[in-house]
C-alpha positions as CSV (number, residue, x, y, z in Angstrom):
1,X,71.8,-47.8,12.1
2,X,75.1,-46.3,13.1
3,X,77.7,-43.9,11.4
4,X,81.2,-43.9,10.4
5,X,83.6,-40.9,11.9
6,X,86.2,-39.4,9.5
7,X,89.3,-38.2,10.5
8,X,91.2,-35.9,8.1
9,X,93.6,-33.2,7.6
10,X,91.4,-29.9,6.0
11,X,94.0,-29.8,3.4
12,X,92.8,-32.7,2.5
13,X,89.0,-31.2,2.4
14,X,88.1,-31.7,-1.1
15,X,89.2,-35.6,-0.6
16,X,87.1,-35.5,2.9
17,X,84.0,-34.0,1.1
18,X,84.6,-36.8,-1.6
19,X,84.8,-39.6,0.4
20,X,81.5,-38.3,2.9
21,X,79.5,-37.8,-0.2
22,X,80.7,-41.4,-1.9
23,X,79.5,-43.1,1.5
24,X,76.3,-40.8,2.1
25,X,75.6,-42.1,-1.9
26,X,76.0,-45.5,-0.9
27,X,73.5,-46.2,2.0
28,X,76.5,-45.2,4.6
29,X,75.7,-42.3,7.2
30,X,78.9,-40.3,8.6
31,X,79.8,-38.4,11.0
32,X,82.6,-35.6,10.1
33,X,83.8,-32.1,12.0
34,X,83.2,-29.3,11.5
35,X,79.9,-29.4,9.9
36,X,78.6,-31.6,12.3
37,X,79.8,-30.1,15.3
38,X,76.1,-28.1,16.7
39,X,75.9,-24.5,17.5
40,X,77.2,-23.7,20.9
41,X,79.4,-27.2,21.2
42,X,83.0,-27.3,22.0
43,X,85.0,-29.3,19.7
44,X,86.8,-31.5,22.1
45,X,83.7,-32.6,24.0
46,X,81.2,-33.1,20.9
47,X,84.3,-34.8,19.2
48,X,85.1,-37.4,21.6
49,X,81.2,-38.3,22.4
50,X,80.8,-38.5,18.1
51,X,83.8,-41.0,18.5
52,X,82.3,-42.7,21.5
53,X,79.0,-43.4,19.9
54,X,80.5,-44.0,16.2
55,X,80.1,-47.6,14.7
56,X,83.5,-47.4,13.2
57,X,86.1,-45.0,12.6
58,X,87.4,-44.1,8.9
59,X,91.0,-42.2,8.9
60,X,92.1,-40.6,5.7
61,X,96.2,-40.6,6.1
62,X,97.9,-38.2,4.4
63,X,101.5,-36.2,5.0
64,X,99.5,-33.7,6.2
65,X,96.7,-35.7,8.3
66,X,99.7,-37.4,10.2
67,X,101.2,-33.7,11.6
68,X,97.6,-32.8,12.5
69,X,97.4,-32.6,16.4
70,X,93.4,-32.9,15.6
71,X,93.8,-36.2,13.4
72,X,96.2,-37.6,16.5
73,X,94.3,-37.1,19.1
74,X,90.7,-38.6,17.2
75,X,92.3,-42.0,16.4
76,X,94.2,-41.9,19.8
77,X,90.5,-41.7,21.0
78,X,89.4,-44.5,18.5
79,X,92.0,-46.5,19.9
80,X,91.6,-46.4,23.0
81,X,87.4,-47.0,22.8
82,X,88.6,-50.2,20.4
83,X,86.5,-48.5,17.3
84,X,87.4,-51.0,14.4
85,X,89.3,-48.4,12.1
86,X,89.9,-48.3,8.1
87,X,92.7,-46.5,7.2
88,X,92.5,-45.0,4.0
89,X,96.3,-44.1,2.5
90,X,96.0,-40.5,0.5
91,X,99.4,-40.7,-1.2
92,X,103.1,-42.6,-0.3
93,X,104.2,-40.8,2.9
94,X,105.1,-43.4,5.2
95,X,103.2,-44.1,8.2
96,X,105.5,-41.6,11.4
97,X,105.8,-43.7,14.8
98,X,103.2,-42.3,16.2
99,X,100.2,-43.6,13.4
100,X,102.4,-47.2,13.4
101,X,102.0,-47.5,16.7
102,X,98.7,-47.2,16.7
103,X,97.5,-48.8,13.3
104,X,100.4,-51.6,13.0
105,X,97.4,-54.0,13.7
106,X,94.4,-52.6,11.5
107,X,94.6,-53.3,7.6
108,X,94.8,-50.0,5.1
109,X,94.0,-49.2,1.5
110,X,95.5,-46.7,-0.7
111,X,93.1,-44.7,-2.6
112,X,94.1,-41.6,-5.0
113,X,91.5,-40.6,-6.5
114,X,87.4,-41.6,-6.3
115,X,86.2,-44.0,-8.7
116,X,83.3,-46.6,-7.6
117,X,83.8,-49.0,-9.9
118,X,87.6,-49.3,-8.5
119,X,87.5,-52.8,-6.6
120,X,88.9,-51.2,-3.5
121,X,86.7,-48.9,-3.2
122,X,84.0,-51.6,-3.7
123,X,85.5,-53.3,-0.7
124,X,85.8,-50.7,1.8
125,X,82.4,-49.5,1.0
126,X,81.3,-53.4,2.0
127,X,83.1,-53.4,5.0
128,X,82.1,-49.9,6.7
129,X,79.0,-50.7,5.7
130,X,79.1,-53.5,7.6
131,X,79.4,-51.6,10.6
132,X,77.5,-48.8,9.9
133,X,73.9,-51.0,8.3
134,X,72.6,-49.6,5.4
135,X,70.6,-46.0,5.2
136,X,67.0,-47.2,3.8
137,X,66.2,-45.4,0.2
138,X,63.1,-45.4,-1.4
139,X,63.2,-47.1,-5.0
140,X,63.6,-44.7,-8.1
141,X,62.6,-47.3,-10.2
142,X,58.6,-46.1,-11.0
143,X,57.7,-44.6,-14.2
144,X,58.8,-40.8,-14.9
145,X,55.2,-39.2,-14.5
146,X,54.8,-40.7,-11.2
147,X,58.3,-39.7,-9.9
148,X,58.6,-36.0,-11.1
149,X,54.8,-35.2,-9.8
150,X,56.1,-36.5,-6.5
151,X,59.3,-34.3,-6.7
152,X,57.9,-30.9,-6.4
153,X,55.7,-29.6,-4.0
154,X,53.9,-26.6,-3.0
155,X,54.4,-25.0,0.3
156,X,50.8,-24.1,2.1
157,X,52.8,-22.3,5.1
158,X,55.0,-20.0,5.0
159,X,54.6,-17.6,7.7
160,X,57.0,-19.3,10.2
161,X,60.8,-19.2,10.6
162,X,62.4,-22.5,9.7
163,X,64.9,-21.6,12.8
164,X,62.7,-20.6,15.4
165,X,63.1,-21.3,18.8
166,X,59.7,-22.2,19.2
167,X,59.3,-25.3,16.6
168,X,61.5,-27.9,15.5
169,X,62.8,-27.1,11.7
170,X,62.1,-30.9,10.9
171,X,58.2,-31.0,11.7
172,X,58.1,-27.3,10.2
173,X,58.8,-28.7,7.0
174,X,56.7,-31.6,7.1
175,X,53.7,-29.4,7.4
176,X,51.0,-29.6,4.8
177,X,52.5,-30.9,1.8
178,X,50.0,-31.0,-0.8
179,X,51.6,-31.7,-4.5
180,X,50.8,-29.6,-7.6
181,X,47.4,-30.7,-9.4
182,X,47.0,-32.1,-12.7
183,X,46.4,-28.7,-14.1
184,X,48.6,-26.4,-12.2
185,X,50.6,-26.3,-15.6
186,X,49.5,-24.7,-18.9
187,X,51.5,-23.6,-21.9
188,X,51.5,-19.7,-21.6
189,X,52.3,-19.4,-17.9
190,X,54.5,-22.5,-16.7
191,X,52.9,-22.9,-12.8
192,X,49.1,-22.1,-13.4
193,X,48.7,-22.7,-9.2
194,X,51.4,-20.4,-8.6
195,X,53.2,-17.1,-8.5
196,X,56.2,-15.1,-7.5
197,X,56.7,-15.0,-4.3
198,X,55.1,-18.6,-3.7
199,X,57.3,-21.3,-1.8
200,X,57.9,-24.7,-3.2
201,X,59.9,-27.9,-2.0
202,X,61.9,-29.2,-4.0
203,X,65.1,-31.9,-3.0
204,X,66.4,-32.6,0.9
205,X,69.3,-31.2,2.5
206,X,70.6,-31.3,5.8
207,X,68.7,-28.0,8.2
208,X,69.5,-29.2,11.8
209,X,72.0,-28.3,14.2
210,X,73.2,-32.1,14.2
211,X,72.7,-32.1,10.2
212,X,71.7,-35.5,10.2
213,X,68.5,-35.0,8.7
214,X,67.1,-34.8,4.8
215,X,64.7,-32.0,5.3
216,X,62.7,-30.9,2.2
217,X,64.0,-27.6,0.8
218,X,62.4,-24.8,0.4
219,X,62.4,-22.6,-2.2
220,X,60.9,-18.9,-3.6
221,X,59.5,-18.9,-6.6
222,X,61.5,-15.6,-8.6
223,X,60.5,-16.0,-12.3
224,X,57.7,-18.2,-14.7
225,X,58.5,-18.4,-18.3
226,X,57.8,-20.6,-20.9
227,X,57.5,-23.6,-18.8
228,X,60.3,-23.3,-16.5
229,X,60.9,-21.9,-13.2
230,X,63.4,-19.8,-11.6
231,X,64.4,-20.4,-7.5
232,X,66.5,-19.3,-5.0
233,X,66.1,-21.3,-1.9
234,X,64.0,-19.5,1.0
235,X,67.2,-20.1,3.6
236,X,70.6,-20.2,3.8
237,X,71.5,-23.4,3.8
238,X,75.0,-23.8,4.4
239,X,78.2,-21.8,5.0
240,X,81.5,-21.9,2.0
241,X,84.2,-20.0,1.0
242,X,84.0,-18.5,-2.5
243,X,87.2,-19.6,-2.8
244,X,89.5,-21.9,-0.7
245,X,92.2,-19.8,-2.0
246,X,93.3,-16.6,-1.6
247,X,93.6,-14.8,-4.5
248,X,91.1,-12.6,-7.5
249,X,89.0,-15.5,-9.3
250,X,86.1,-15.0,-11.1
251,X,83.1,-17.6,-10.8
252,X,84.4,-20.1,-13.6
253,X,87.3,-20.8,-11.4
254,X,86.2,-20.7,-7.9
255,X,85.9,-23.7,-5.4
256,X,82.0,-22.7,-4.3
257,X,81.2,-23.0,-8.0
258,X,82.5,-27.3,-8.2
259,X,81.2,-27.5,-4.4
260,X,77.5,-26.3,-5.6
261,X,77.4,-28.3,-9.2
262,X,79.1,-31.4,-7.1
263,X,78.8,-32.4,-3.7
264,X,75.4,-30.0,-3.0
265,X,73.5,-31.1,-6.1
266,X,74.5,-34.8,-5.9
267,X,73.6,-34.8,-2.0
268,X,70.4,-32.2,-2.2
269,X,68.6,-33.8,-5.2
270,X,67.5,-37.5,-6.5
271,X,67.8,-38.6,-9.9
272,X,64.6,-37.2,-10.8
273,X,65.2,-33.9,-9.6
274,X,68.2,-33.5,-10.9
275,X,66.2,-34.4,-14.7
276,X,63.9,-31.2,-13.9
277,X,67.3,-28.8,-13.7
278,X,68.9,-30.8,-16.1
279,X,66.2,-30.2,-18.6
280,X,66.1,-26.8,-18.3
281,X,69.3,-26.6,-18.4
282,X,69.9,-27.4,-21.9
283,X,67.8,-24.8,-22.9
284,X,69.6,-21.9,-21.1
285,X,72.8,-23.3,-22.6
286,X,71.4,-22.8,-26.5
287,X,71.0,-18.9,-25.0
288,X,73.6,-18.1,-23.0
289,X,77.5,-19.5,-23.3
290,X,78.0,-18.8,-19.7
291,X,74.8,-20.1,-17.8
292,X,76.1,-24.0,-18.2
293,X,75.4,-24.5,-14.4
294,X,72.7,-26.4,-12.4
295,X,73.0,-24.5,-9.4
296,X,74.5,-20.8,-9.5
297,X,74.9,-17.4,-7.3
298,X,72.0,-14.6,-7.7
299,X,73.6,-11.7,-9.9
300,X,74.0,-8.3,-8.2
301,X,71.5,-7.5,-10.9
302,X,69.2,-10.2,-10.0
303,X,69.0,-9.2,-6.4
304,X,67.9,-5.8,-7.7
305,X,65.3,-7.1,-10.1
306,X,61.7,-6.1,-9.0
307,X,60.3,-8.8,-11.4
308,X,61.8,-11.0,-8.8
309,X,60.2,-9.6,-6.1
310,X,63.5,-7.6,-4.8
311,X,63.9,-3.6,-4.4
312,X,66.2,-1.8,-6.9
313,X,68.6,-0.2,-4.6
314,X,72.1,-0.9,-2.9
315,X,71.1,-0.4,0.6
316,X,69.2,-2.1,3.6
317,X,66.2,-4.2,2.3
318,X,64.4,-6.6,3.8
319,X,63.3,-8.1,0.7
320,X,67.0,-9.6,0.3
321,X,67.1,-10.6,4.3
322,X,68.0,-14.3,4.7
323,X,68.0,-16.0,7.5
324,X,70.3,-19.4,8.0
325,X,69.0,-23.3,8.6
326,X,70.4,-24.9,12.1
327,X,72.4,-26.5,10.2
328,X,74.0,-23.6,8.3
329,X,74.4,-21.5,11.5
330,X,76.2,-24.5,13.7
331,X,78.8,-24.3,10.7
332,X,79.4,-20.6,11.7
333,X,78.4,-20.7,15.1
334,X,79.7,-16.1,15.1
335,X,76.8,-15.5,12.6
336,X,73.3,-13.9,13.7
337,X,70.1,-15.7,12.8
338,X,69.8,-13.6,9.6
339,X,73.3,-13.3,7.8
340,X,74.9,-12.5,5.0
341,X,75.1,-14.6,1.6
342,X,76.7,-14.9,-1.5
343,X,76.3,-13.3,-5.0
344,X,77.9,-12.6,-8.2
345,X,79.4,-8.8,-8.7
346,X,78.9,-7.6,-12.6
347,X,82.4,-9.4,-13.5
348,X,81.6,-12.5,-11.9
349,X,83.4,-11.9,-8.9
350,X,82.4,-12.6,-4.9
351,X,79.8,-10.1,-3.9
352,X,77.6,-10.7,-0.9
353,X,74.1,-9.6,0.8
354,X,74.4,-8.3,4.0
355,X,72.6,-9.5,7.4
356,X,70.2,-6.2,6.6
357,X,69.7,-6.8,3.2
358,X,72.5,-4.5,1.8
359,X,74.8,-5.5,-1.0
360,X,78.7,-5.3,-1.5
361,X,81.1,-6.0,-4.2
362,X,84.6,-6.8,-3.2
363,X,84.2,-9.2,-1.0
364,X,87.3,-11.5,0.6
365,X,87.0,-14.8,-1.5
366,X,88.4,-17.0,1.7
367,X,85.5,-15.5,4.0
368,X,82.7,-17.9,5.2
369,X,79.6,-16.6,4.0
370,X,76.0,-18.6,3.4
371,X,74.4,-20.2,0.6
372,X,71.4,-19.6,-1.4
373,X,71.6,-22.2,-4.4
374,X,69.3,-20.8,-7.2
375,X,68.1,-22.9,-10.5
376,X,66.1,-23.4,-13.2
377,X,63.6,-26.3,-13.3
378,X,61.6,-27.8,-16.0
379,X,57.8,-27.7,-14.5
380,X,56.2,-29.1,-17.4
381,X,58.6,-32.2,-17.0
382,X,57.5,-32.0,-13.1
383,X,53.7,-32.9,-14.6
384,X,54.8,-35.6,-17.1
385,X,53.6,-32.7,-20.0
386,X,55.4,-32.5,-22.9
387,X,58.6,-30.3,-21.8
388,X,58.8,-28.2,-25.1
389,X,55.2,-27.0,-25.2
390,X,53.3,-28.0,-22.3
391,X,51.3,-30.6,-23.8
392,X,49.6,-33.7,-22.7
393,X,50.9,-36.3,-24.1
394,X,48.0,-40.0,-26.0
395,X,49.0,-43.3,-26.8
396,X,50.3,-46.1,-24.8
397,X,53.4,-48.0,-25.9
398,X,54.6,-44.9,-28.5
399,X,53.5,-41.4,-26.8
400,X,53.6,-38.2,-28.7
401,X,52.6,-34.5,-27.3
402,X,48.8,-34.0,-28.6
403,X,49.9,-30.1,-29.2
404,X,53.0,-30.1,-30.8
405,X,53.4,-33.4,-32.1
406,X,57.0,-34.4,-30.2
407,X,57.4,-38.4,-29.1
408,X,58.0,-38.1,-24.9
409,X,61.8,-37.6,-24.6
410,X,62.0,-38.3,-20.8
């Protein structure tokens, strides 16, 4: 199966990201800089070869993507390896002579805004995909017991880095996979089989230098109660800006806030993980007016909290030491093995840990700094129990919890 390259302007990045995730969710794999560019690569060179070997070649034209020297050279290079190209028309600027020149002869589409039930979108999807073949998916069509106890699963090694040298972060991760029991669950405790501290994997993201992989996720177990679980994912697992622009915003407003609860979650989780957040979720929301996300930052409270298994202190700690994925650390090639990640200050504001383990407040809200999604997930869902008490549910065609006497919502 091949890939389609996409050229864009990065002021056009949130369309980019939009149009990468709406062909990754369609079966289509891409190819797109800089996030795919590996550690230690020069652009030009990994560029051209990611052009070379491409299947087809997707330009998103804007104003801005047609003075991009980058954007230029990358469909001069489609060109002139005769890549079949789609031209994708971001808003009325007509084409200069240097983009007519070179795309007089290939057929383009204007799209403003993404919408998949939008009949153009329907054909370009059906004729890059052409091209590109189809990414295989397993079916998500079984019964909800047998998907959710096949979503979660408990980590049985832990002790080595997912980025060492030494061991290729794919097989790492495939390594004893055994899934929670029947009984792990019970109503006073949530994950009878675990603690925190335990790891667990839960949902697939990109964690090679390439990123073209859907390597489980792994996460730390922070916080047990009353059937659902807290995590913060064990790695960094990608590099962001809290804000794309410069200026004071607070959380509810920031970029890294629709990037996490968008692209991540949509492109990290299935539809039966996402029902496991999604559940717990409602809950939270009868609590607290302001915890309304899926995924969200670690507080500079939380990273203090000993109940989570972190020391309650402002300086150096290794307890809060995080080191990034491949994948993460190509995107910021400058950054050490272990680096610094984002949190939330007291007012909602960018805050970060250190590469030590230290915290700040203050932080720039345009600086690159990594990611470490947390969430809450419903783990008596995960079992097929009965999600508001923990009990099993009898019957066949018309189920109801034999504790609590709820029908099965889910």
């Amino acid at each position: 199966m091949g890939y389609t390259f996409i050229s864009y302007s990065t002021k056009n990045q949130q369309m980019a990201d939009s149009f990468r995730e709406l062909f990754n969710r369609n079966g289509i794999d891409t190819w797109m800089a800089p996030g795919d560019i590996p550690f230690g690569s020069t652009y030009t060179s990994t560029i051209n070869r990611a052009i070379k070997g491409a299947a087809c070649f997707t330009i998103l034209l804007s104003g801005s993507a047609q003075v991009s020297p980058w954007v230029l050279k990358e469909t001069e290079r489609a060109v002139s390896t005769g890549k079949t190209i789609f031209t994708v028309l971001l808003d009325d600027v007509p084409m200069n002579d240097d983009f007519e020149f070179m795309l007089s002869t290939t057929q383009a589409i204007a799209i403003r805004k993404i919408n998949e039930n939008n009949s153009d979108i329907q054909k370009l999807l059906k004729a890059v995909r052409a091209y590109t073949g189809e990414k295989n998916h397993t079916s998500r069509k079984q019964n909800s017991h047998s998907v959710h106890t096949s979503t979660i699963k408990k980590s049985t090694d832990t002790s080595k880095s997912q980025v060492s040298g030494d061991e290729d972060p794919v097989a790492l991760n495939q390594k004893s996979k055994q899934p929670f029991s029947r009984n792990c669950f019970s109503s006073d405790t949530g994950i009878l089989g675990c603690k925190v501290g335990d790891t667990i994997r839960f949902g697939k993201y990109a964690q090679t230098s390439l990123g073209r992989d859907r390597t489980p996720i792994e996460w730390k177990v922070l916080a047990i109660k009353n059937g659902k679980a807290l995590l913060l994912s064990k790695f960094i697992l990608d590099f962001k800006q809290f804000n794309n622009k410069r200026t004071l915003v607070e959380w509810e407003n920031c970029s890294l806030r629709k990037w996490i609860n968008g692209s991540f979650f949509n492109r990290a989780l299935d539809d039966s993980e996402k029902a496991l957040i999604e559940s717990a979720q409602k809950e939270r929301q009868t609590n607290k007016d302001d915890q309304k996300d899926k995924f969200f930052l670690l507080s500079y409270d939380d990273v203090q909290n000993r109940r989570y298994g972190f020391v309650a202190k402002i300086g150096s700690d290794s307890t809060r030491r995080a080191q990034g994925t491949e994948y993460a650390l190509a995107i910021c090639p400058d950054s050490n093995v272990f680096t610094s990640w984002w949190i939330l200050t007291d007012k909602k504001r960018a805050g970060r840990v250190d590469e030590n383990g230290g915290l700040y407040s203050g932080t720039r809200e345009t600086c690159y700094h990594g990611i470490r999604p947390a969430c809450w997930i419903d783990v008596y869902m995960a079992e097929g129990l009965c999600r508001h008490c923990g009990g099993s549910f009898n019957g066949f065609t018309k189920k109801t919890c034999s504790k609590c006497g709820r029908e099965k919502d889910y």
